[in-house]
PDB file of N, CA, C and O in Angstrom, chain B, residues numbered from 101:
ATOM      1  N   UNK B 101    -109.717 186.690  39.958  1.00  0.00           N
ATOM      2  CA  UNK B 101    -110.282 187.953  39.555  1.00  0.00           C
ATOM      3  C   UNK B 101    -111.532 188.188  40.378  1.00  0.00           C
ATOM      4  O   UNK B 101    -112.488 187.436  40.189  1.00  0.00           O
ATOM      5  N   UNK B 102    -111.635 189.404  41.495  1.00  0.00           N
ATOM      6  CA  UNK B 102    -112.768 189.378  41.907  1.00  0.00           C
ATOM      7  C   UNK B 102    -113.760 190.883  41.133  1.00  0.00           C
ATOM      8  O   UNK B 102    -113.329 191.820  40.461  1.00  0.00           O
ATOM      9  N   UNK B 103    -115.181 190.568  41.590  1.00  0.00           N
ATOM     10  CA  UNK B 103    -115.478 191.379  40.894  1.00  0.00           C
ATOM     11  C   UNK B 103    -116.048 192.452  41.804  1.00  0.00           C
ATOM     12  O   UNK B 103    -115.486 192.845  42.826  1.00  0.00           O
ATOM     13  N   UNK B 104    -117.173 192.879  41.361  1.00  0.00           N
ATOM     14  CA  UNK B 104    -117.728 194.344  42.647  1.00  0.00           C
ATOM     15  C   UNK B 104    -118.182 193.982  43.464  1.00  0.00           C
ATOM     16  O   UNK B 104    -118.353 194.644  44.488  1.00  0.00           O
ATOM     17  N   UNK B 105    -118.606 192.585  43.274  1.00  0.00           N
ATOM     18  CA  UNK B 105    -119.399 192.255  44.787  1.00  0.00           C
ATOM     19  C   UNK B 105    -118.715 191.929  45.849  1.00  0.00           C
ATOM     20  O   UNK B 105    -119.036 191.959  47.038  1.00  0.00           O
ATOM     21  N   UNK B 106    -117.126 191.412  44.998  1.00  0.00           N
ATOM     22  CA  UNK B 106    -116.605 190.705  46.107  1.00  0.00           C
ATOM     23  C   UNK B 106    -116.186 188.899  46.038  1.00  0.00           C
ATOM     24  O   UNK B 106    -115.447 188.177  46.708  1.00  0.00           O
ATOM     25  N   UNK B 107    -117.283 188.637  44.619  1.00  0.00           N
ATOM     26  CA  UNK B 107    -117.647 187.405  44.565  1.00  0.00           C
ATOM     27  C   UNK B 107    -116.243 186.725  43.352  1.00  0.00           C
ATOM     28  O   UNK B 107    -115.603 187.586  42.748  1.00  0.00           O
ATOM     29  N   UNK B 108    -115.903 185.291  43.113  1.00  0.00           N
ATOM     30  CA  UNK B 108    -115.217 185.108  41.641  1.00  0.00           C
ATOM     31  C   UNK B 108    -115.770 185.548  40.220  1.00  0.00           C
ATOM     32  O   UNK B 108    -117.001 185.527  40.187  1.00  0.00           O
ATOM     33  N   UNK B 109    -115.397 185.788  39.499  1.00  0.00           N
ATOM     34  CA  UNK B 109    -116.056 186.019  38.414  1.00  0.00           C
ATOM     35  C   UNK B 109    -115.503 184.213  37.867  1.00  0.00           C
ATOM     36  O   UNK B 109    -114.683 183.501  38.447  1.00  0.00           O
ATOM     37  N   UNK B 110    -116.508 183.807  36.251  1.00  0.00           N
ATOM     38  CA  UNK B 110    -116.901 182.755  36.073  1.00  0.00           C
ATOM     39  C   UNK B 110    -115.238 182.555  35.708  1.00  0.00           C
ATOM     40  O   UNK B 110    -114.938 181.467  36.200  1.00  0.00           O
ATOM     41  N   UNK B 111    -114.236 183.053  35.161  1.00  0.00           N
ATOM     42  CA  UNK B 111    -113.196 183.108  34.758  1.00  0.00           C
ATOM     43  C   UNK B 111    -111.703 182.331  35.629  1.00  0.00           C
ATOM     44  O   UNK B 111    -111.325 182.658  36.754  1.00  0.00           O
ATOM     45  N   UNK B 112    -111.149 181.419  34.874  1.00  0.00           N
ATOM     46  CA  UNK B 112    -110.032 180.967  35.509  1.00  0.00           C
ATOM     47  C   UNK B 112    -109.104 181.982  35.220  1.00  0.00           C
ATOM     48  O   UNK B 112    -109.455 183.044  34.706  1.00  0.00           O
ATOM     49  N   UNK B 113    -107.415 181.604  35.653  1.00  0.00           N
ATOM     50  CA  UNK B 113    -106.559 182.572  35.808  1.00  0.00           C
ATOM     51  C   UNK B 113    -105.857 182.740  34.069  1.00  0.00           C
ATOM     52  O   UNK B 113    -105.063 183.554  33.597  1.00  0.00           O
ATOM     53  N   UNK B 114    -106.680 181.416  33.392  1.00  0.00           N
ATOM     54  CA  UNK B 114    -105.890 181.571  32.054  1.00  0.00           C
ATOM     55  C   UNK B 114    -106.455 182.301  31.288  1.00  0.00           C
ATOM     56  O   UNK B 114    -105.971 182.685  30.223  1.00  0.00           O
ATOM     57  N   UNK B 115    -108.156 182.752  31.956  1.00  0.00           N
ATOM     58  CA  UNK B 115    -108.811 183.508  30.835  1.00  0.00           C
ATOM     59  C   UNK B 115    -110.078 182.705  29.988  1.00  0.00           C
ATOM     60  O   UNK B 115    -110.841 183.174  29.144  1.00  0.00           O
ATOM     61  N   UNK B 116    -109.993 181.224  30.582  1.00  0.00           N
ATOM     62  CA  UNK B 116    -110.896 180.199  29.578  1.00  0.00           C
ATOM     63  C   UNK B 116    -112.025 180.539  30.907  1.00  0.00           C
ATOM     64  O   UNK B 116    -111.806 180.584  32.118  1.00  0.00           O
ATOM     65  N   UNK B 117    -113.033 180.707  30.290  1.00  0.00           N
ATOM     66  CA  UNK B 117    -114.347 180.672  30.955  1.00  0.00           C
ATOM     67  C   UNK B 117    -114.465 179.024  31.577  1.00  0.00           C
ATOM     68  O   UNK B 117    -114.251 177.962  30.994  1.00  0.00           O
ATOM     69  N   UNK B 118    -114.816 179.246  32.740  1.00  0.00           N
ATOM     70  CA  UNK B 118    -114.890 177.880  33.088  1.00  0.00           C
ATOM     71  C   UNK B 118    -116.055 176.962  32.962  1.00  0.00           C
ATOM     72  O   UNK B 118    -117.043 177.669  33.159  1.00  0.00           O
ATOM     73  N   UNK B 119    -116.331 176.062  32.793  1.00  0.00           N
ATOM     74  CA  UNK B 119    -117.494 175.476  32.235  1.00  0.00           C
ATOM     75  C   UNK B 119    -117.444 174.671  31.139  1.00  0.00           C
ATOM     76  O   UNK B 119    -117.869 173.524  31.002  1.00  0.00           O
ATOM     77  N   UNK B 120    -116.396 176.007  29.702  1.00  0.00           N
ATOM     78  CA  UNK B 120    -116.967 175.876  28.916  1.00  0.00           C
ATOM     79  C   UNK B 120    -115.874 174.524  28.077  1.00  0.00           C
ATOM     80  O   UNK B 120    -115.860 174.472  26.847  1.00  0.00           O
ATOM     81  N   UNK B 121    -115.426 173.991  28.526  1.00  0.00           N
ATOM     82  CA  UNK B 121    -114.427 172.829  28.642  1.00  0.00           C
ATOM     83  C   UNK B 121    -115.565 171.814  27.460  1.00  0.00           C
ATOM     84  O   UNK B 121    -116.779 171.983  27.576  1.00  0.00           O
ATOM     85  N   UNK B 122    -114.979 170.725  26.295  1.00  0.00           N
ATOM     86  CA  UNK B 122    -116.137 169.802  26.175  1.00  0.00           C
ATOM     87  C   UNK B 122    -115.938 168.658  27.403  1.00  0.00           C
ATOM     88  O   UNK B 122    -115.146 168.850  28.325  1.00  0.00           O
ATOM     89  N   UNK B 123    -116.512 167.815  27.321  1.00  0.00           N
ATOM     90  CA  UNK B 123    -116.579 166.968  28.157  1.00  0.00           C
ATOM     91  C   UNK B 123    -115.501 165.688  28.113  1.00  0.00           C
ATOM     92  O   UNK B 123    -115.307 165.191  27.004  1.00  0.00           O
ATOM     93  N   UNK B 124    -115.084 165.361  28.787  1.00  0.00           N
ATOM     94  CA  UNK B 124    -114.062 164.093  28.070  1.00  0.00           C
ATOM     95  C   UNK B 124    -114.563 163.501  27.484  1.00  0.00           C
ATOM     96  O   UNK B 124    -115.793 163.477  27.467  1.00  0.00           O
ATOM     97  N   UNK B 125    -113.613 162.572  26.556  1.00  0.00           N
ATOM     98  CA  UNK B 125    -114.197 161.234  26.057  1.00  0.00           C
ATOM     99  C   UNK B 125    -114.044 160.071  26.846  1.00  0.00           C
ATOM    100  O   UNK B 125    -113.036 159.802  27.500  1.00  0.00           O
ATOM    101  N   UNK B 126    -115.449 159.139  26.740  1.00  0.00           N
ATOM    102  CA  UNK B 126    -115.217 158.462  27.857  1.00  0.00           C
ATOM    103  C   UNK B 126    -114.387 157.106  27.227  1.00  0.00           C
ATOM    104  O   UNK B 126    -114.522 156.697  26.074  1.00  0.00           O
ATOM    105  N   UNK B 127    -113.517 156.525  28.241  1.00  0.00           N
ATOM    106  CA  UNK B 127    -112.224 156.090  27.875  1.00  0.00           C
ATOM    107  C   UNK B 127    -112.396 154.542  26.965  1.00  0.00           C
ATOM    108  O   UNK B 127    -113.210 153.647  27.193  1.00  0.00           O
ATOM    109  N   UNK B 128    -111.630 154.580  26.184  1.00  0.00           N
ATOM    110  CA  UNK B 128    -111.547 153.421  25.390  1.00  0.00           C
ATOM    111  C   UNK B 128    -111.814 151.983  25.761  1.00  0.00           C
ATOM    112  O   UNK B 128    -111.368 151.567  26.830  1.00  0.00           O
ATOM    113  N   UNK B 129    -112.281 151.444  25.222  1.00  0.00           N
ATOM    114  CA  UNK B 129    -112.574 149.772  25.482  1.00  0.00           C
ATOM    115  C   UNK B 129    -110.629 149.356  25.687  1.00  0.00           C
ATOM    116  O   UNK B 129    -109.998 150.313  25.237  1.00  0.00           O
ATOM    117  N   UNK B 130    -110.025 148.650  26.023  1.00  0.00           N
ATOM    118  CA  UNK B 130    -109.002 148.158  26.153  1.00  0.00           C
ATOM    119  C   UNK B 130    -108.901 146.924  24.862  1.00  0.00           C
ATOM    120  O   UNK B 130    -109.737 146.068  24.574  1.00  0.00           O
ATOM    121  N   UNK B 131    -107.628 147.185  24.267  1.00  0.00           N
ATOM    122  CA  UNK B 131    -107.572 146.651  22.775  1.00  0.00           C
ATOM    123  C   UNK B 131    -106.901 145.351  23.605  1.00  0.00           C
ATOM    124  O   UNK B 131    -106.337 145.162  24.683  1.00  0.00           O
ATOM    125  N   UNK B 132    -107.281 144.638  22.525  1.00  0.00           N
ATOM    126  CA  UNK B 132    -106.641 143.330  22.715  1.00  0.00           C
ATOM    127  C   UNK B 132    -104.829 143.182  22.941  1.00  0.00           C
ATOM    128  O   UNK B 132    -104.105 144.121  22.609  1.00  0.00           O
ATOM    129  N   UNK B 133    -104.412 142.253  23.370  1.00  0.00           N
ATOM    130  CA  UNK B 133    -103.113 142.253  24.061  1.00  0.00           C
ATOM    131  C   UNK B 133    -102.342 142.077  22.534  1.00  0.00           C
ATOM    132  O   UNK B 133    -102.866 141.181  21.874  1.00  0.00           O
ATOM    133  N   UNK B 134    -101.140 142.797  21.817  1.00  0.00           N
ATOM    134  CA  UNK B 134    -100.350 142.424  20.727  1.00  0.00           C
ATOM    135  C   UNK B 134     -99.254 141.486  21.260  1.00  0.00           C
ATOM    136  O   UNK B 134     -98.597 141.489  22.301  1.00  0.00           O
ATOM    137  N   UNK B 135     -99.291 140.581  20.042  1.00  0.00           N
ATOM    138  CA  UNK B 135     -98.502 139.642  20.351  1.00  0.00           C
ATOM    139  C   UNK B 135     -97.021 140.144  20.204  1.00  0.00           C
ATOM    140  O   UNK B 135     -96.590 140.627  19.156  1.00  0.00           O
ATOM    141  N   UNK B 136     -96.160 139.960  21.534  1.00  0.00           N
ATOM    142  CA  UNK B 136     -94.926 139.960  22.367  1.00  0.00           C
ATOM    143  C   UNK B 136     -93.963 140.361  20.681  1.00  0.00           C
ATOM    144  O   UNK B 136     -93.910 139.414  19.896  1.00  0.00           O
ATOM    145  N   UNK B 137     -93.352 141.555  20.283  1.00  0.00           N
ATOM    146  CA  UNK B 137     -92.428 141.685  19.860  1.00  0.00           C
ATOM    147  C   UNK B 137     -90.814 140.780  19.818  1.00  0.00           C
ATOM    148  O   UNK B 137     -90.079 140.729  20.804  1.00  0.00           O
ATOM    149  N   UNK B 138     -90.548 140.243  18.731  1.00  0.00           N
ATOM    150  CA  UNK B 138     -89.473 139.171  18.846  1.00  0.00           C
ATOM    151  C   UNK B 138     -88.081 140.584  19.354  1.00  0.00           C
ATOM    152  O   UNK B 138     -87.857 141.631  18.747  1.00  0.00           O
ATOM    153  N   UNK B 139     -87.454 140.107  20.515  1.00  0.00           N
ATOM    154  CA  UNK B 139     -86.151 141.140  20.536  1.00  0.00           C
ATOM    155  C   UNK B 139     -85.508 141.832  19.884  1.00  0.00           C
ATOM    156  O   UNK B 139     -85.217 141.524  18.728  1.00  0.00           O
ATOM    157  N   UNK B 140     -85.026 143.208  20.585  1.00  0.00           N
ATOM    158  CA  UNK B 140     -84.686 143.610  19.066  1.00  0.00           C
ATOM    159  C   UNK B 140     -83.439 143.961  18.740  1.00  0.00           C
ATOM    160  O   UNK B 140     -82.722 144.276  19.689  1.00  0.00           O
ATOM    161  N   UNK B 141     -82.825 144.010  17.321  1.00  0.00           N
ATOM    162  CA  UNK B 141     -81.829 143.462  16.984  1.00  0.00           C
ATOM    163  C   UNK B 141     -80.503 144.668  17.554  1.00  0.00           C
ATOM    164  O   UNK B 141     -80.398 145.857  17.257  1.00  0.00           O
ATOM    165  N   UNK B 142     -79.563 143.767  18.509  1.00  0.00           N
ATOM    166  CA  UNK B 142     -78.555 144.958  18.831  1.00  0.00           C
ATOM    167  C   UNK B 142     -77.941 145.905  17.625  1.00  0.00           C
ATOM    168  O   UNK B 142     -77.776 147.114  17.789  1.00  0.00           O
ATOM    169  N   UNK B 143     -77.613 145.206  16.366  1.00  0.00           N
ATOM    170  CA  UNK B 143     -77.243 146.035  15.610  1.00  0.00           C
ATOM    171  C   UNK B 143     -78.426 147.461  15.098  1.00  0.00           C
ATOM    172  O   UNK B 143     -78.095 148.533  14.593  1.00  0.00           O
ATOM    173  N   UNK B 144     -79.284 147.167  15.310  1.00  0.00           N
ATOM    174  CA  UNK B 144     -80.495 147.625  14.683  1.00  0.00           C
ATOM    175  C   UNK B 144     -80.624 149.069  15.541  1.00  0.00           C
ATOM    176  O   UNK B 144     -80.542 150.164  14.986  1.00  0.00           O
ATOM    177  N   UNK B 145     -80.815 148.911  16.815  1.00  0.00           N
ATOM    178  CA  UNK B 145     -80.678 149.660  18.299  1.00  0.00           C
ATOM    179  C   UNK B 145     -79.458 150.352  17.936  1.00  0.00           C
ATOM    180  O   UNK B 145     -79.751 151.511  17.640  1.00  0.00           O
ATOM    181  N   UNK B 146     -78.122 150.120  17.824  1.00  0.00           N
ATOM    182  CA  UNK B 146     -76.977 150.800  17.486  1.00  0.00           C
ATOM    183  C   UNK B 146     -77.003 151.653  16.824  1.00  0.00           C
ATOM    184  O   UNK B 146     -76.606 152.788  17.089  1.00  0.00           O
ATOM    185  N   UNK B 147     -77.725 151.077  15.318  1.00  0.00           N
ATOM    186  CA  UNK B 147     -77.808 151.876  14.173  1.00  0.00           C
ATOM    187  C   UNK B 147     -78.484 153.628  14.165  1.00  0.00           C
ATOM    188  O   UNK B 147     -78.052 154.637  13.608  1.00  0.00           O
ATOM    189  N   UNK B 148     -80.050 153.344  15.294  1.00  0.00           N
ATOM    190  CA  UNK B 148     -81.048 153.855  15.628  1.00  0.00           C
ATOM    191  C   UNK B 148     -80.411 155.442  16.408  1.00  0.00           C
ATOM    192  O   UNK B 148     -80.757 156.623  16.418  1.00  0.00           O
ATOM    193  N   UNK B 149     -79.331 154.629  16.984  1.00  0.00           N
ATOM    194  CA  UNK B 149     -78.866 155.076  18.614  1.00  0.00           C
ATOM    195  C   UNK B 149     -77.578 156.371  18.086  1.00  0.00           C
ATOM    196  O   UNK B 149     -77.243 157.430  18.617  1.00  0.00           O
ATOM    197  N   UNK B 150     -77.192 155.788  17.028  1.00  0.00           N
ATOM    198  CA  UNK B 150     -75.992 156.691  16.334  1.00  0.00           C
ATOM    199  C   UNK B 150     -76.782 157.549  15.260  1.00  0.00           C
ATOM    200  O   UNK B 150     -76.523 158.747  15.374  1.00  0.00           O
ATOM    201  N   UNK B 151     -77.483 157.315  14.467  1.00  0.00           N
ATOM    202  CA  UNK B 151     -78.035 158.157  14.034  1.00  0.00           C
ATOM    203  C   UNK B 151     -79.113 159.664  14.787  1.00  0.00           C
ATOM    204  O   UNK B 151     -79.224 160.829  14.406  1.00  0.00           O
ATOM    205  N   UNK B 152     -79.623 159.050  15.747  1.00  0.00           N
ATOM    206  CA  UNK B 152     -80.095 160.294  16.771  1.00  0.00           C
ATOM    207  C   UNK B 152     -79.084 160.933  17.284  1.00  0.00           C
ATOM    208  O   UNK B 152     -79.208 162.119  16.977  1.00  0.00           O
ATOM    209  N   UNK B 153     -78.082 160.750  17.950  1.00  0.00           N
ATOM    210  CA  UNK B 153     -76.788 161.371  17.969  1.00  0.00           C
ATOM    211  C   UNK B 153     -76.595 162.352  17.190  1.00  0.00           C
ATOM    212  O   UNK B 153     -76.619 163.551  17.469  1.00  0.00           O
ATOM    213  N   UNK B 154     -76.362 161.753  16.009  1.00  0.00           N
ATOM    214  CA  UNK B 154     -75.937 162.319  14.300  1.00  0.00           C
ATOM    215  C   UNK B 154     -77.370 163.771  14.532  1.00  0.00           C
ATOM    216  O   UNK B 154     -77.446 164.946  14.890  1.00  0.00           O
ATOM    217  N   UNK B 155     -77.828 163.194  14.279  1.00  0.00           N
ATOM    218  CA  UNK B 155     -79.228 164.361  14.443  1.00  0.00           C
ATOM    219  C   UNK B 155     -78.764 165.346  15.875  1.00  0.00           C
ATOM    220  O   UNK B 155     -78.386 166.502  15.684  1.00  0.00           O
ATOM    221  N   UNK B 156     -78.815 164.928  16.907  1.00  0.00           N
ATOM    222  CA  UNK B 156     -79.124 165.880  18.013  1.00  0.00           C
ATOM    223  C   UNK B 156     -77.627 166.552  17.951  1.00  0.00           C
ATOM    224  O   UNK B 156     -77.565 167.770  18.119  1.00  0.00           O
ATOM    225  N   UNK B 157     -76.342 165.767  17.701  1.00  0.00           N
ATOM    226  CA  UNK B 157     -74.865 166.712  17.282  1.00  0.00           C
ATOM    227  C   UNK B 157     -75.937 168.333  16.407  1.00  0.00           C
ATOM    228  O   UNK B 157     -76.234 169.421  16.900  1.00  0.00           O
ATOM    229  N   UNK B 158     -76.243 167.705  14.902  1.00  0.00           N
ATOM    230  CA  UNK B 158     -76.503 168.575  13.530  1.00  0.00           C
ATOM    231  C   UNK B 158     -77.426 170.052  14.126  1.00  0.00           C
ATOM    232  O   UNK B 158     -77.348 171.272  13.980  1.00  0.00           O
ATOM    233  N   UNK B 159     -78.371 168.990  14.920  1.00  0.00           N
ATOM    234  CA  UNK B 159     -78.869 170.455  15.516  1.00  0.00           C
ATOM    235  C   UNK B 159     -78.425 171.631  17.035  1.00  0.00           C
ATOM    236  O   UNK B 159     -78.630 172.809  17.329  1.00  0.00           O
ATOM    237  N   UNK B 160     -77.855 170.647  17.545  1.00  0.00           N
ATOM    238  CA  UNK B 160     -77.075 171.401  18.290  1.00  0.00           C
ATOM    239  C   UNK B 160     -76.041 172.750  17.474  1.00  0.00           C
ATOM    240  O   UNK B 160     -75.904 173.868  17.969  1.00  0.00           O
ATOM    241  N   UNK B 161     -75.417 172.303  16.174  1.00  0.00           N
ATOM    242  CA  UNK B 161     -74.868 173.272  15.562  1.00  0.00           C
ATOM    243  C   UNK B 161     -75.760 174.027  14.860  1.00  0.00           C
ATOM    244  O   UNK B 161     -75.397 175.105  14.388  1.00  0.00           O
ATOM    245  N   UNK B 162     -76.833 173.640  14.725  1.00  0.00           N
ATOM    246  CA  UNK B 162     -77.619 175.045  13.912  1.00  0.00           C
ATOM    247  C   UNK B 162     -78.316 175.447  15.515  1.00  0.00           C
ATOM    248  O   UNK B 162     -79.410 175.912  15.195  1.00  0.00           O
ATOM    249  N   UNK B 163     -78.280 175.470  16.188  1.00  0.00           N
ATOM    250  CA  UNK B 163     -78.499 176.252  17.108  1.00  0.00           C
ATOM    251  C   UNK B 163     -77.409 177.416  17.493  1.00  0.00           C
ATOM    252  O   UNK B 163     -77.450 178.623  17.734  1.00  0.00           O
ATOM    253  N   UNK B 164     -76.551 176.531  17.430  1.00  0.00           N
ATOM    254  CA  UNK B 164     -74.860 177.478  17.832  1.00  0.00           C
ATOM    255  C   UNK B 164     -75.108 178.540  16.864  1.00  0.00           C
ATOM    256  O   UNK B 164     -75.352 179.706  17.173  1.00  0.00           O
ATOM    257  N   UNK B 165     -75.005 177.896  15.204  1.00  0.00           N
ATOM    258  CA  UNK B 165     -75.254 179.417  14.423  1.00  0.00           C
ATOM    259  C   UNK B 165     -76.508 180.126  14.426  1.00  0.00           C
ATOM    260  O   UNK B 165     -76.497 181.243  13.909  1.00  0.00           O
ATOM    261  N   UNK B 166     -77.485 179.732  14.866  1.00  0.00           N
ATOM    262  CA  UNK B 166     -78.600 180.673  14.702  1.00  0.00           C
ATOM    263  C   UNK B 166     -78.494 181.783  16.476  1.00  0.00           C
ATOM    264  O   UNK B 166     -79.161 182.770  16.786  1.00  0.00           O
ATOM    265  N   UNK B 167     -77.616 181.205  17.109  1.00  0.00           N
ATOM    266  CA  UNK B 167     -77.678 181.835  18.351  1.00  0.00           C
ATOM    267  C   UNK B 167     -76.439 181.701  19.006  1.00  0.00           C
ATOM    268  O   UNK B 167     -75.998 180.846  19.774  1.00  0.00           O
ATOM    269  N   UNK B 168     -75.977 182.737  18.531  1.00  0.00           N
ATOM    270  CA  UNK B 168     -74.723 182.939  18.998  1.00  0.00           C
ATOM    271  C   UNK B 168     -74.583 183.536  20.161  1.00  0.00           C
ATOM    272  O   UNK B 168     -73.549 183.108  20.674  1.00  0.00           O
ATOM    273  N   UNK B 169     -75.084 184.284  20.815  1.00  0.00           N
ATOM    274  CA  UNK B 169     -74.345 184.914  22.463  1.00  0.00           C
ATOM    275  C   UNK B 169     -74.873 183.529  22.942  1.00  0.00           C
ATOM    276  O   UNK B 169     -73.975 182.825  23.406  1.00  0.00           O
ATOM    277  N   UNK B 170     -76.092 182.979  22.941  1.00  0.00           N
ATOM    278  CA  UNK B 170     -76.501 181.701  23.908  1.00  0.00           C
ATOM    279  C   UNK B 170     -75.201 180.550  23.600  1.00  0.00           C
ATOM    280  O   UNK B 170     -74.713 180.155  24.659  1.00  0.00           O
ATOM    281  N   UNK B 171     -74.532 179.923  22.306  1.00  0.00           N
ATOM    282  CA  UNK B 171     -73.225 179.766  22.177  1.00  0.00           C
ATOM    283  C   UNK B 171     -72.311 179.856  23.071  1.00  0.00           C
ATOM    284  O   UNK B 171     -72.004 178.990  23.890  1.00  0.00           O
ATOM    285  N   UNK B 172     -71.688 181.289  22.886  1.00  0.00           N
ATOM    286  CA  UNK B 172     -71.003 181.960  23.258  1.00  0.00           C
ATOM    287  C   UNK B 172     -71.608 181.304  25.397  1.00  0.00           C
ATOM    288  O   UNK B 172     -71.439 180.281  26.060  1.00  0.00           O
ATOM    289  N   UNK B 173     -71.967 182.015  25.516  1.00  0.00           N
ATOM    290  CA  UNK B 173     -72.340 181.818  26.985  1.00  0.00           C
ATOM    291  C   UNK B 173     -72.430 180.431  27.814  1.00  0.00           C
ATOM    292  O   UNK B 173     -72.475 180.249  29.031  1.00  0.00           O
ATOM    293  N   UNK B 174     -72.441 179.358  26.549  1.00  0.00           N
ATOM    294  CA  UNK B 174     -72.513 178.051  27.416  1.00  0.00           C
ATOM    295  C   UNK B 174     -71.076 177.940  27.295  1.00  0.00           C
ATOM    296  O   UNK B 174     -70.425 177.772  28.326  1.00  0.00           O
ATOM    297  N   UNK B 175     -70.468 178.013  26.126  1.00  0.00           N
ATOM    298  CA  UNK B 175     -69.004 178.029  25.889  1.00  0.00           C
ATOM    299  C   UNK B 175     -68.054 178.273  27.174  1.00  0.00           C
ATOM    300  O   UNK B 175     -67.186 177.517  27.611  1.00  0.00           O
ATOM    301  N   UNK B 176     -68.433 179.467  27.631  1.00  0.00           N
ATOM    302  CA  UNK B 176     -68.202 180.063  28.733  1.00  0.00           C
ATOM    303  C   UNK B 176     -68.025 179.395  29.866  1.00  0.00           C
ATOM    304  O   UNK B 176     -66.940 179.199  30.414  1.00  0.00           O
ATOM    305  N   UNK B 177     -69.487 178.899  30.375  1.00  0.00           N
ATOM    306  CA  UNK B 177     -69.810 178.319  31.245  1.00  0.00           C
ATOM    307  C   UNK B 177     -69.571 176.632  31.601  1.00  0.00           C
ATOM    308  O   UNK B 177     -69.809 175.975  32.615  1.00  0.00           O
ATOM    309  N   UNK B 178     -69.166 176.383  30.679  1.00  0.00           N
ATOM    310  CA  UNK B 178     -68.344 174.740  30.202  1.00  0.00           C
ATOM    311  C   UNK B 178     -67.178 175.494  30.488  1.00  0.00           C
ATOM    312  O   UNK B 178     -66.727 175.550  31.632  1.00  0.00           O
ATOM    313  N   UNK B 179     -66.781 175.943  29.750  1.00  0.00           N
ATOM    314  CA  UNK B 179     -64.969 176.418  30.717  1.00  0.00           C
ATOM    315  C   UNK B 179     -64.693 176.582  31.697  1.00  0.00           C
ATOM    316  O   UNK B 179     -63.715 175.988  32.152  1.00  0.00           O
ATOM    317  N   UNK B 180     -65.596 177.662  32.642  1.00  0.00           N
ATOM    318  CA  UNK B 180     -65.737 177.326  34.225  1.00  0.00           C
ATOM    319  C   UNK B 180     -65.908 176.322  34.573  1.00  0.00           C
ATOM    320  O   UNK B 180     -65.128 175.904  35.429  1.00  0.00           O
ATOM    321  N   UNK B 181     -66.717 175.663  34.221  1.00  0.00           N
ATOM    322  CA  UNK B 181     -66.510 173.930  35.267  1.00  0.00           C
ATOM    323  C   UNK B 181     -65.600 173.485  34.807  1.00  0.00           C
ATOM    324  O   UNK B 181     -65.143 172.814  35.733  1.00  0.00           O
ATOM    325  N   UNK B 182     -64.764 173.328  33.727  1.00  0.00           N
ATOM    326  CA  UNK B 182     -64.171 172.675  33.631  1.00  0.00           C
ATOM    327  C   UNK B 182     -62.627 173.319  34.159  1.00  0.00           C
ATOM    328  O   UNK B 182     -61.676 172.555  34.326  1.00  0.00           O
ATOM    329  N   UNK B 183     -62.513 174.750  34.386  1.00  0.00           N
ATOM    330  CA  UNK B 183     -61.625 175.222  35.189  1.00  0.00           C
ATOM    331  C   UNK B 183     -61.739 174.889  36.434  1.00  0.00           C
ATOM    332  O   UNK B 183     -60.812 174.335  37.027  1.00  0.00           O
ATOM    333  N   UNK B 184     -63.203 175.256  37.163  1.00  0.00           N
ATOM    334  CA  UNK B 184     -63.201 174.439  38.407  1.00  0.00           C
ATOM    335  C   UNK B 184     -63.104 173.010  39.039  1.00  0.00           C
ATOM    336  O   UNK B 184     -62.988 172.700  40.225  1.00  0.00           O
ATOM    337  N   UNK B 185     -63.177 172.271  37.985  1.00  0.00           N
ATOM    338  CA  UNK B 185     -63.178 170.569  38.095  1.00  0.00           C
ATOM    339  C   UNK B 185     -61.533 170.800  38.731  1.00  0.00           C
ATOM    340  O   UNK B 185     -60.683 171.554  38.259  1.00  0.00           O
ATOM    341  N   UNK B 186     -61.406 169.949  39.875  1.00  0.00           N
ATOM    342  CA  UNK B 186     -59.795 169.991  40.008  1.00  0.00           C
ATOM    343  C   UNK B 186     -59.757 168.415  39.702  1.00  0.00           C
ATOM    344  O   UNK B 186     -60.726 167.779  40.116  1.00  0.00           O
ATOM    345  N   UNK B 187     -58.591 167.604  38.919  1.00  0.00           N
ATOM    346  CA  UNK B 187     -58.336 165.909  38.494  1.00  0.00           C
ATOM    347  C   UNK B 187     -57.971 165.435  39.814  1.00  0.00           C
ATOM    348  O   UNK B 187     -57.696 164.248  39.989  1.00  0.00           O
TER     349      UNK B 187
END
């Protein structure tokens, strides 16, 4: 943003006056090292691993119903590749 003189005005492009930022915090002492986690259990990881699934499937369908042409349009667009995929 220039102004009449020619010069910047105090202003970045987002609108925050510049300056007026606080200051960082200056950075943490470094915590002591935690002792090494025992491995973790494959079933446990599985369990973890299918249930986020379960979740990211559930919302994938309330997306479908809350937005249907976007739906509709990937629908679409998964059919083309998959028309264009030749086996």
């Amino acid at each position: 943003m220039e102004t009449a003189a020619g010069g910047r005005s105090g202003r970045s492009p987002q609108g925050v006056v510049e300056g007026s930022r606080p200051s960082p915090s200056p950075p943490s002492p470094p915590s002591p090292p935690s002792p090494p986690s025992p491995p973790e259990n494959d079933v446990e990881r599985r369990r973890r691993r299918a249930q986020f699934l379960r979740d990211l499937t559930e919302a994938r369908e309330l997306r479908d119903r809350v937005q249907p042409r976007r739906a509709k349009a990937a629908r679409l667009r998964h059919a083309l590749r998959m028309r264009t995929f030749r086996w």
